[in-house]
C-alpha positions in Angstrom: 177.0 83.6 166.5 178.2 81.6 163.8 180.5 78.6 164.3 183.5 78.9 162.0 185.3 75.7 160.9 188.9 75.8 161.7 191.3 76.3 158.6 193.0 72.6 159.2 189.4 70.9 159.3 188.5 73.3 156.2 191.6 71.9 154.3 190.9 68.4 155.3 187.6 68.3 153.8 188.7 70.4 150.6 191.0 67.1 150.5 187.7 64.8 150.5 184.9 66.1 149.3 186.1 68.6 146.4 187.3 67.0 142.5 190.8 66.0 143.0 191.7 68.1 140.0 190.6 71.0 141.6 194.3 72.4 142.0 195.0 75.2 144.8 197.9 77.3 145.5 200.5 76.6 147.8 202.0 73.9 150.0 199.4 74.8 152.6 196.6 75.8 150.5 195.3 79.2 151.8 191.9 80.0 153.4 190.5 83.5 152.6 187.8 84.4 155.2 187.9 88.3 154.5 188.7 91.3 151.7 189.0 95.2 151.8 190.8 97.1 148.9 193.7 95.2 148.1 194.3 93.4 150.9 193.1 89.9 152.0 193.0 88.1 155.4 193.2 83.8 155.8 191.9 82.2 158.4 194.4 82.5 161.1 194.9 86.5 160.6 197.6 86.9 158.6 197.0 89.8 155.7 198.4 89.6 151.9 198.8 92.1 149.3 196.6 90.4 146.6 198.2 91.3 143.6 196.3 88.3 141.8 193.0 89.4 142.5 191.3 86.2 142.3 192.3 85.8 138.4 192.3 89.2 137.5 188.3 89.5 138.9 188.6 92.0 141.7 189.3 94.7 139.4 188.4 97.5 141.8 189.4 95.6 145.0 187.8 93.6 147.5 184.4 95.0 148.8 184.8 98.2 147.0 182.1 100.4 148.9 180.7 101.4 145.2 179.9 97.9 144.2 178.8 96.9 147.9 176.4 99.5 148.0 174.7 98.6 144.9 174.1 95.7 145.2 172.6 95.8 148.7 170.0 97.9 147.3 168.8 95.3 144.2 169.3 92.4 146.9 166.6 94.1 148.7 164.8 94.8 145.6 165.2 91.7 142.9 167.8 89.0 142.7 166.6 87.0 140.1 164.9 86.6 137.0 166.3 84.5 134.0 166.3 86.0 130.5 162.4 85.4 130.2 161.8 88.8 132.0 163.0 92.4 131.7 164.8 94.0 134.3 166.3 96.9 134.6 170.0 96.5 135.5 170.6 94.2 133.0 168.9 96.7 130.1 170.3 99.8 131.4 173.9 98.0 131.1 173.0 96.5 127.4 173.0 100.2 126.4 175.7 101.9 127.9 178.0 98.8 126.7 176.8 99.7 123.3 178.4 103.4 124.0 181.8 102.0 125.1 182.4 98.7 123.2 185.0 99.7 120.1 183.0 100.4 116.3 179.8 98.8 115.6 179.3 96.6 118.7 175.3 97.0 119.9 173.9 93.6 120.5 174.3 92.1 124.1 173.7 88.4 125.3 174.8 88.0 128.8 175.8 84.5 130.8 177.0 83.0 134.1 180.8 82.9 133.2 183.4 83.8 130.3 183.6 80.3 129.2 179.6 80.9 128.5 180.0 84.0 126.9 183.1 82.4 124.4 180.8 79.4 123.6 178.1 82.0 122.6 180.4 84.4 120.6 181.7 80.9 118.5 178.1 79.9 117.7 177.3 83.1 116.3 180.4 83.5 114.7 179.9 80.1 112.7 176.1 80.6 112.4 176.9 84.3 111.1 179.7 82.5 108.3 177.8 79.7 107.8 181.3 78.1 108.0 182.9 75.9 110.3 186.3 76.5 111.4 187.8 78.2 113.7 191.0 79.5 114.3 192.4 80.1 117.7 196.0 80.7 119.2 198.6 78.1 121.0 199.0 79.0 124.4 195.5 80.3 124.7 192.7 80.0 127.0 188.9 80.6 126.5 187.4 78.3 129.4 186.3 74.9 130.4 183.2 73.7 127.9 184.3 71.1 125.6 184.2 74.2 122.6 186.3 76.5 124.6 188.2 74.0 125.3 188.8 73.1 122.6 189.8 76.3 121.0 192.1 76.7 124.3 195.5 76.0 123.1 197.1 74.3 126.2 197.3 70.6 126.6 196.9 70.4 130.3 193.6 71.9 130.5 192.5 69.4 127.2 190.3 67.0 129.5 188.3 64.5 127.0 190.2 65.9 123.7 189.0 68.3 121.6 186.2 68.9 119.0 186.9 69.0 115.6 187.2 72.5 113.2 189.8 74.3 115.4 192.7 75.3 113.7 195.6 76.9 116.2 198.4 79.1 114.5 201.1 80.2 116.2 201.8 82.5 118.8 203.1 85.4 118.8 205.5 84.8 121.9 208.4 87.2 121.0 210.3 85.5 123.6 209.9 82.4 122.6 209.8 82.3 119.0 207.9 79.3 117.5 209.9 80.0 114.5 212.8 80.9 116.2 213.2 84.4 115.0 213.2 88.2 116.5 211.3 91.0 116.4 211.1 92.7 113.9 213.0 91.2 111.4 211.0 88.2 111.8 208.7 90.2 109.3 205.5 88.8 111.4 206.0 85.2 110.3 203.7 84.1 113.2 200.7 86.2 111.6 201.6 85.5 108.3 201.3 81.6 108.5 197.2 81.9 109.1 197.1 82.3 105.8 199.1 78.5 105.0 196.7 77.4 108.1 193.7 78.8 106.3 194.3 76.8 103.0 195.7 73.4 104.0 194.3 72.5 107.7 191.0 74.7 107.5 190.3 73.8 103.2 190.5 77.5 102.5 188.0 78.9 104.5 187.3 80.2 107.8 184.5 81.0 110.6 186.3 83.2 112.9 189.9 84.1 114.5 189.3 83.9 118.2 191.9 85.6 120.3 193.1 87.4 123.4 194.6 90.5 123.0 197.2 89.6 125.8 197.2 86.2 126.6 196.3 84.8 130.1 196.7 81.6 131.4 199.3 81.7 128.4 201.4 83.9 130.6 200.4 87.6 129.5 201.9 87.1 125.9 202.1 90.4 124.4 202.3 90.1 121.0 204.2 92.7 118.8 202.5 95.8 117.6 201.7 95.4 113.8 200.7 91.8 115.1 196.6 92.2 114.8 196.6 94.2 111.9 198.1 91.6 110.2 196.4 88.4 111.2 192.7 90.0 111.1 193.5 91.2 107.6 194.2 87.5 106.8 191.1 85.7 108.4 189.1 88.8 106.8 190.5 87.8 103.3 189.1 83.9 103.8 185.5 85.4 104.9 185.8 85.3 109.0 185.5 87.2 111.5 187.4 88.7 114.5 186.6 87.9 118.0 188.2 89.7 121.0 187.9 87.3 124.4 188.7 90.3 127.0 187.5 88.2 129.9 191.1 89.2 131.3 192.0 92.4 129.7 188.5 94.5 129.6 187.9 97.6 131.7 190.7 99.5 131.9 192.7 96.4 133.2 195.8 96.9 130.2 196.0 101.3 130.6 195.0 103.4 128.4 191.8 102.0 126.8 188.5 100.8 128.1 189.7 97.4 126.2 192.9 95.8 125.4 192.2 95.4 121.8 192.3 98.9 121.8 196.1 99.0 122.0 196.5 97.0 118.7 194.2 99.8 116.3 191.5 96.3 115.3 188.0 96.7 115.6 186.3 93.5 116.7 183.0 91.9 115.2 182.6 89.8 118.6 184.0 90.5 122.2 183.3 88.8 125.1 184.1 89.5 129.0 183.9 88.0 132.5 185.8 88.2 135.4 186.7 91.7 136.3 183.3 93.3 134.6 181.3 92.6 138.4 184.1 92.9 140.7 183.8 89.3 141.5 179.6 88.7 140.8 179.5 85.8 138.4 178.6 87.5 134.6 179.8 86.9 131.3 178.8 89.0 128.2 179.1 88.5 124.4 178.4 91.7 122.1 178.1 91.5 118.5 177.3 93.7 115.9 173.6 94.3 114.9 174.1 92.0 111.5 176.0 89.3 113.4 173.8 88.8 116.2 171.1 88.6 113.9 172.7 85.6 112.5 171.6 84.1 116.2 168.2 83.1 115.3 167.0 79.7 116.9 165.3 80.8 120.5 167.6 81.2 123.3 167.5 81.5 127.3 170.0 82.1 130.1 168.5 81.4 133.5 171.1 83.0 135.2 172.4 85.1 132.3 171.4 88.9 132.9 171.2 88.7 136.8 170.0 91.7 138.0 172.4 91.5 141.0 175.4 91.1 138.6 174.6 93.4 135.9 173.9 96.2 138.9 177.4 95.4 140.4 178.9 95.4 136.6 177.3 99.2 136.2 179.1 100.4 139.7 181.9 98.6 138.3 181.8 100.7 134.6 180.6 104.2 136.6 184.0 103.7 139.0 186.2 103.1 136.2 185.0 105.8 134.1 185.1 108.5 137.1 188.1 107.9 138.8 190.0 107.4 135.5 191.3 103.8 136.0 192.8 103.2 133.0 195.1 105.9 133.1 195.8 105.0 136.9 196.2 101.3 135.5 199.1 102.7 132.9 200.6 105.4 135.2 201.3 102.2 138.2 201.5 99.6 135.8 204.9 101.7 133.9 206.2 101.9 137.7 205.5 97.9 138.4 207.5 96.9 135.3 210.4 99.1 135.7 210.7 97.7 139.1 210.9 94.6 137.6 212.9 94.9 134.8 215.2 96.5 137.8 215.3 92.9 139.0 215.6 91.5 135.9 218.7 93.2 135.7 219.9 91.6 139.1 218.3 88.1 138.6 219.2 85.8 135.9 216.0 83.9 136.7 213.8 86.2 135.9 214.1 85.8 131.9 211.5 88.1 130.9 209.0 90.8 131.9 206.4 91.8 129.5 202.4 93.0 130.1 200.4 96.2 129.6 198.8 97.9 132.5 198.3 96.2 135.5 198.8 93.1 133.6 202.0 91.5 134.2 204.0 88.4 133.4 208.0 87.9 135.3 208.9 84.5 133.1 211.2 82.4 135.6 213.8 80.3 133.5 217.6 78.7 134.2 220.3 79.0 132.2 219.7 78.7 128.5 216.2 80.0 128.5 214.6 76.6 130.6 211.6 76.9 132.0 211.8 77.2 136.0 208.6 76.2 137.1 210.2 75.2 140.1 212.0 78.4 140.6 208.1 80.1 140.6 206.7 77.9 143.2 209.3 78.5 145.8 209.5 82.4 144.2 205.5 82.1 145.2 205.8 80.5 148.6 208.3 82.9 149.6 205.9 85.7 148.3 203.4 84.6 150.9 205.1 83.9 153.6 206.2 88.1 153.3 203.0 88.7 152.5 202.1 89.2 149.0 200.2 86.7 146.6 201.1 86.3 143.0 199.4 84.3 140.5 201.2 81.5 138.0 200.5 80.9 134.3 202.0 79.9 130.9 202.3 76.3 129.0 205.4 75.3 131.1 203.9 76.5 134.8 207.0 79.4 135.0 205.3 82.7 135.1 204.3 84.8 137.5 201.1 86.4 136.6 201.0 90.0 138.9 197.4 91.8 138.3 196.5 93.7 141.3 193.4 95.6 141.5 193.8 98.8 139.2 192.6 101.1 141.6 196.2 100.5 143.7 199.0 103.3 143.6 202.5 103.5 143.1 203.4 102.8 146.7 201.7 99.0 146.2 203.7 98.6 143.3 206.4 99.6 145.1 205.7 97.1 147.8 204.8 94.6 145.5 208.6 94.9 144.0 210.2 94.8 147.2 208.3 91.5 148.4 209.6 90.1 145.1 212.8 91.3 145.3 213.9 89.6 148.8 212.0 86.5 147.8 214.0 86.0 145.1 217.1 86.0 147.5 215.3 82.8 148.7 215.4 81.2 145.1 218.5 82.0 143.5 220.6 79.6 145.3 218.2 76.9 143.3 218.8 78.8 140.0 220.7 76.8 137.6 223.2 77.5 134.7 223.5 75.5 131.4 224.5 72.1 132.6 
């Protein structure tokens, strides 16, 4: 019988022996030892409604028996083999990707990680061009290599600085208008301006527009409706191309659509994924079209990339959300989550906005005059878990609650999920503050 550590000890040597930086949740950071569905246990017993999902990754719930079961059986068979060899998994998946992926989209690449798959879908995207720049969003996030980061548009995560021939425009945060307009008679101003971007920072020409179609760390920025058409139409004009990052938003996670560019009518040259694709296995996947990947010339090797214990656990994952019809289950719950939370809205005063798609939702904490509460979400997500339920935080100024459970829950977890939030906010309001 194994010897388990004890979760004080576990903490303690988190404390000493992990980077500093390495930031956890919580006052008492929490020790998961166990997962089933869309629950979670810590160390001591105590169960949560996850509706974080370890960043959005446990798309179908912990342990789902689907994925469990499949990847027993290619444990047993194969676990590894590095690009240099063919296996089966990781071909089989190539191809029916090909099927689902929105227009021309055929030519796979896969990687350990969504930050892998962004820096691949960049290369190509400037080798493809032959041009340099880039243009990304503020507010973004597209991982932790020193491209990604660079094209990530939030300062805190900016370790080192940031390499050269990123461009960011605006964006398009209704709520918090750069320009300090509303929707719609703001006539798109934020989509609009990649066109002054293009011809004074970038010297009039571009590689590729990289973007999320909701953002994520940003805080689940949904950006108006007309908002892609215009901006893609823009870069296209100047010679780029359009790259979807749906490490957050793919498979059925935003209702609806397979994709969450699908809401927004744009067809992607590039589109990458992570996250929720293996239900928690480590994968990351760029797809281009044939001509663009062909651009890709110079040899190339993954020795992780195309696991055949990932990409079997990422073709459970596309056979469960395609059978049980998980993006309409994601729209159908995800509706009843955010009128629940509008309802509190309507209570609150410190919840400033709700916005999302699907199972994708952001509550925006602020005080009086539209500040950002960041303070208000960290007691708002300690007094979440101590009734249970974990929420996850986002957004440049640390104030919104990012609420993605597994799609695969039903309307009575969203209906729990509201009422945890509603009698924790009974704990923060008497923090709230007016103007001053």
């Amino acid at each position: 019988m194994i010897e388990r550590t004890s979760p004080e000890a576990l903490r303690e040597q988190h404390a000493a022996y992990v980077f500093a930086n390495v930031a956890t949740y919580y006052d008492e950071p929490l020790v998961l030892v166990r997962g089933e569905g869309a629950t979670v246990w810590d160390a001591d017993g105590r169960s949560y409604l996850d509706a974080f999902g370890g960043i959005l990754t446990v798309l179908l719930g912990h342990a789902h028996p689907a994925v469990t079961e499949r990847v027993k059986a290619q444990v047993e068979r194969l676990v590894h083999t590095s690009t240099l060899y063919v296996n089966e998994p990781m071909v089989t998946l190539s191809a029916r990707l090909a099927e689902v992926t929105p227009g021309a989209l055929k030519r796979s690449f896969f990687t350990n990680s969504g930050t892998e798959a962004n820096e691949t879908a960049l290369l190509v995207a400037r080798l493809y061009t032959g041009r340099e720049a880039v243009l990304a969003l503020r507010h973004s996030y597209h991982g932790r290599s020193a491209l990604t980061l660079s094209a990530g548009g939030q300062g805190a995560y900016k370790a080192g600085g940031s390499l050269p021939g990123v461009y960011h425009l605006a964006s398009p945060y209704c709520y918090r208008c750069p320009f300090g307009l509303t929707y719609p008679a703001c006539d798109l101003r934020c989509a609009k301006d990649a066109e002054e971007v293009i011809l004074t920072a970038a010297g009039g020409e571009v590689a590729a527009f990289i973007a999320e179609p909701f953002q994520g760390v940003g805080g689940f920025i949904t950006p108006p409706p007309e908002y892609f058409k215009e901006v893609v139409a823009i870069v296209r004009r100047y010679g780029g191309i359009f790259f979807a990052d749906e490490v957050q938003t793919g498979w059925g996670r935003t209702g609806r659509y397979l994709w969450g560019i699908e809401h927004w009518d744009v067809v992607p040259e590039v589109m990458t994924s992570a996250k929720g694709m293996a239900n928690g296995f480590p994968i990351g996947w760029t797809i281009a079209t044939e001509e663009v990947a062909a651009a890709f010339t110079k040899a190339t090797i993954s020795t992780f990339g195309g696991n055949p214990v990932s990409t079997a656990a990422a073709l459970a994952v596309l056979d469960v959300v395609k059978a049980e019809n998980l993006p309409e289950n994601a729209e159908r719950v995800g509706e009843a989550l955010q009128d629940g939370l509008r309802a509190l809205q309507d209570l609150y005063p410190a919840i400033g906005d709700v916005r999302g798609k699907g199972l994708m939702v952001g509550v925006e904490l602020v005080h009086g005059g539209k500040r950002p509460a960041p303070d208000l979400l960290r007691r708002w997500m300690e007094a979440a878990r101590k009734r249970g339920l974990l929420i996850g935080k986002g957004g440049l100024y640390g104030n919104v609650a990012r609420i993605a459970p597994p799609i695969t829950i039903g309307r009575s977890e969203a209906e729990e999920i509201v009422r945890i939030l509603k009698a924790a906010m009974e704990d923060v309001m008497p923090y709230w503050e007016r103007d001053a």
